[in-house]
N, C-alpha and C positions, 0 to 999 in steps of 0.2 A: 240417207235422205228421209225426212220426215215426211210420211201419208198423210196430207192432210184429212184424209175420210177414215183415219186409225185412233182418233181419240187425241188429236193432238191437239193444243191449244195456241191461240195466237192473240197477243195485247198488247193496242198502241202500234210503239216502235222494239217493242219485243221481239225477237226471232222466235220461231216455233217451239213449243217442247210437245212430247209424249206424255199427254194427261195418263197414264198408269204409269208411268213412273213419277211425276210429281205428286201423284197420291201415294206411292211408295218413301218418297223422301219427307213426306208431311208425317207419314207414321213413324219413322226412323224418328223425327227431331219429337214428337211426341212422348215418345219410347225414354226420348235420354233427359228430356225435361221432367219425365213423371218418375226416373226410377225403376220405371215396369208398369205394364199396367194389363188389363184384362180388354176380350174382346172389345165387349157392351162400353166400356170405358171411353178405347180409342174412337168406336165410331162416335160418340157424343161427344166428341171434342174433334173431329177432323169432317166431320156429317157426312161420314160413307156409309155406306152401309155394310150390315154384320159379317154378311157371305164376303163381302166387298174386302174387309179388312183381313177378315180370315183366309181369302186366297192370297192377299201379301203376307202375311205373315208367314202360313204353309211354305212359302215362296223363300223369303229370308232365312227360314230354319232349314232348307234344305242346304242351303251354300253356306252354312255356319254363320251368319250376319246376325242370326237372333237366337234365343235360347227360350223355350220353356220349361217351367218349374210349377207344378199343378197347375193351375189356372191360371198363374200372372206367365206375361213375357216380358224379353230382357234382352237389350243389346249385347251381343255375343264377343268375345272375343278376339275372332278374327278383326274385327273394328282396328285390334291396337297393334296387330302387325301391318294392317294396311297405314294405319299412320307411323308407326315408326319409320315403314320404309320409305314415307313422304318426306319425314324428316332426315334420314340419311341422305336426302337428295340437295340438301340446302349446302349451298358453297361452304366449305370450311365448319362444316358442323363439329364436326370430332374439337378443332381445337378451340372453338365458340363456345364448347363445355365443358372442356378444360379449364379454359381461363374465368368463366363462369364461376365455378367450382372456387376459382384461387378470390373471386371477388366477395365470396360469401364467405369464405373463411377469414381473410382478413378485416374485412365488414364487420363479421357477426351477426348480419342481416338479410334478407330474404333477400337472392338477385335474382333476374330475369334477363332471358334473350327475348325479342321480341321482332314479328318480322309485319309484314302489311300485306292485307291478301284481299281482292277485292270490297276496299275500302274500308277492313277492319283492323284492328291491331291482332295481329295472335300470337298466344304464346310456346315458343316454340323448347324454350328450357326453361329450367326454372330450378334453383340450388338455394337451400334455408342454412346459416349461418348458427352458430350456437346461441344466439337469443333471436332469431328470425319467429315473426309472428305470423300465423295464418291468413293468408290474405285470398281475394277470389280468382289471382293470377292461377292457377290449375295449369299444365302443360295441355295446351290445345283450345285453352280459354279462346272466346271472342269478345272483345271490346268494343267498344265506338271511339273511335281512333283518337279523338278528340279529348277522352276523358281520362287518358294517360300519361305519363312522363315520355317512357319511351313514344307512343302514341304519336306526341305531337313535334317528339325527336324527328321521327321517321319524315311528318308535315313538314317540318322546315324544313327538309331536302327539296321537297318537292316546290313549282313553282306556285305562285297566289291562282293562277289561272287553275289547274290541277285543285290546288283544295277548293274553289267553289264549287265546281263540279261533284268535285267527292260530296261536299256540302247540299248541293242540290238534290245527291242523288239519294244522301241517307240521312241529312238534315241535321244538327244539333240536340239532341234530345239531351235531358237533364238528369244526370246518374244523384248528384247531392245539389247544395245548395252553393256550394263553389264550382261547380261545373263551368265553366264557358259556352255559353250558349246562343251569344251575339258574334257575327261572321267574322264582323270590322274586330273586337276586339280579341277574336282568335287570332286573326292575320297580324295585328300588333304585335298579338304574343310571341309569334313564329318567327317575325323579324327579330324580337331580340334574342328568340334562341338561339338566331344564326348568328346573330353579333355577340352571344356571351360562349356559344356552343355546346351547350348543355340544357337541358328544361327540366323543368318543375312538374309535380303534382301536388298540390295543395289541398291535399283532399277533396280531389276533382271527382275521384272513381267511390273511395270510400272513406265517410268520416274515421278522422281519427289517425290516419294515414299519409301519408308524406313521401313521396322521391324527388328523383333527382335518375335523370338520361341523358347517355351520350349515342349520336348514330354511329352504327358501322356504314363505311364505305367500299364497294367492290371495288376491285382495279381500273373498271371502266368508269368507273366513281358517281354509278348508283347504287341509291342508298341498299344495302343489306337489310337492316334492320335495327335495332338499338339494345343497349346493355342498360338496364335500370338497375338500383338500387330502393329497396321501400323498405319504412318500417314505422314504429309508430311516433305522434309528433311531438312526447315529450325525450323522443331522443334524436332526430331527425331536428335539429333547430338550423336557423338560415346561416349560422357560420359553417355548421358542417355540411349546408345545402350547398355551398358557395367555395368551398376549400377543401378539405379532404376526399369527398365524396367525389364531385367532377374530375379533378385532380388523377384519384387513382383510377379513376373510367377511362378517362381522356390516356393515359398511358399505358392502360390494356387495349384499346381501341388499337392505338399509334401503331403496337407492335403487332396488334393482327392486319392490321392493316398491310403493314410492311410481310408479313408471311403468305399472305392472301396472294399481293406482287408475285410471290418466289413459288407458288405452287406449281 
């Protein structure tokens, strides 16, 4: 139970948090946006104060969460065994990267697992093909759910009511210039994902760029998460967006689908 006479904060229709610890998680996403940075740094950019940052920090480097190196600090890595073992917890992981694995190889393109976590896309695998190009999919990435293939794979599971919500709650923002960033015409979009079973990215997330997602389904037949396919659009064209590419998703999908059953 939260003190409320301990520093804790309360907003709106918020539930309470412990103001030292959302000042500890503001240094944390500081920390991984800047690369590392210095005391004097993080207080100027999270407006605590010196001592303030310096007791979190002391704090992180004692339980291996951060690392210092002369003067800069750095997200440690413990970070990547706590996430791996987040990901070993996802239904069927082991054979979601296997088959992963088989969809880049015979692609020869960058795939991706991707799953939805309080209303973001994330990436939960991620396998580069022998001409796979570099793209910002990173295993652990966060999306705005909206601005990707699987993304809005995941959306079409879900019903219209569920995505305003989602919508209300983290809005549309605009990654390019093909972005979808009208409600009505996302919701359009998501019905024909459901009627063709597969979605698009059009260079929604990054110019230049182009997939094509299929969702997984669990046995109780909510959505998992989705298997994409990305690469760039002068080899990504709308008959391989529309035929090969759905095609062999739609049939790695099928059979995990059916394995997922038998587990």
């Amino acid at each position: 139970m939260v003190n409320k006479n301990s520093g804790s904060k309360t907003g709106g229709n918020n539930p309470p948090t412990l103001k030292s610890l959302d000042n500890t998680f503001t240094i944390i996403t500081e920390l991984q946006e800047r690369g590392g940075a210095r005391v004097t740094e993080l207080a100027n950019a999270t407006e605590l104060s010196k001592s303030s940052v310096y007791k979190h920090l002391t704090t992180l480097v004692s339980h291996d969460l951060v690392t210092k190196k002369a003067d800069q600090y750095h997200l440690g890595l413990r970070f990547l065994d706590v996430g791996a073992h987040v990901r070993h917890q996802i239904e069927g992981a082991r054979i979601i990267k296997e088959k992963l694995r088989e969809v880049a190889e015979e692609t020869e393109e960058t795939a991706q697992f991707t799953t939805e976590e309080h209303g973001r896309a994330v990436v939960l695998f991620r396998e580069t093909g022998r001409r796979g190009v570099l793209t910002k999919g990173r295993v652990g990435k966060r999306f705005h759910i909206h601005q990707t293939a699987a993304g809005k794979a995941i959306l079409s599971q879900f019903s219209d009511e569920r995505v305003r919500d989602l919508i209300a709650r983290n809005g549309l923002p605009r990654a390019t210039k093909g972005t979808i960033v009208d409600e009505d015409e996302l919701l359009d979009d998501l019905e024909a994902i459901r009627e063709r079973g597969y979605s698009y990215n059009n260079e929604e997330s990054t110019k230049g760029l182009r997939a094509v997602a299929v969702p997984l389904m669990a046995p109780d037949r909510n959505v998992l998460g989705a298997f994409a396919v990305a690469g760039p659009t002068h080899r990504m064209n709308q008959d391989r967006l529309d035929g090969e590419l759905p095609e062999l998703l739609r049939s790695v999908v099928n059979e995990l689908e059916l394995n997922l059953t038998h587990m």
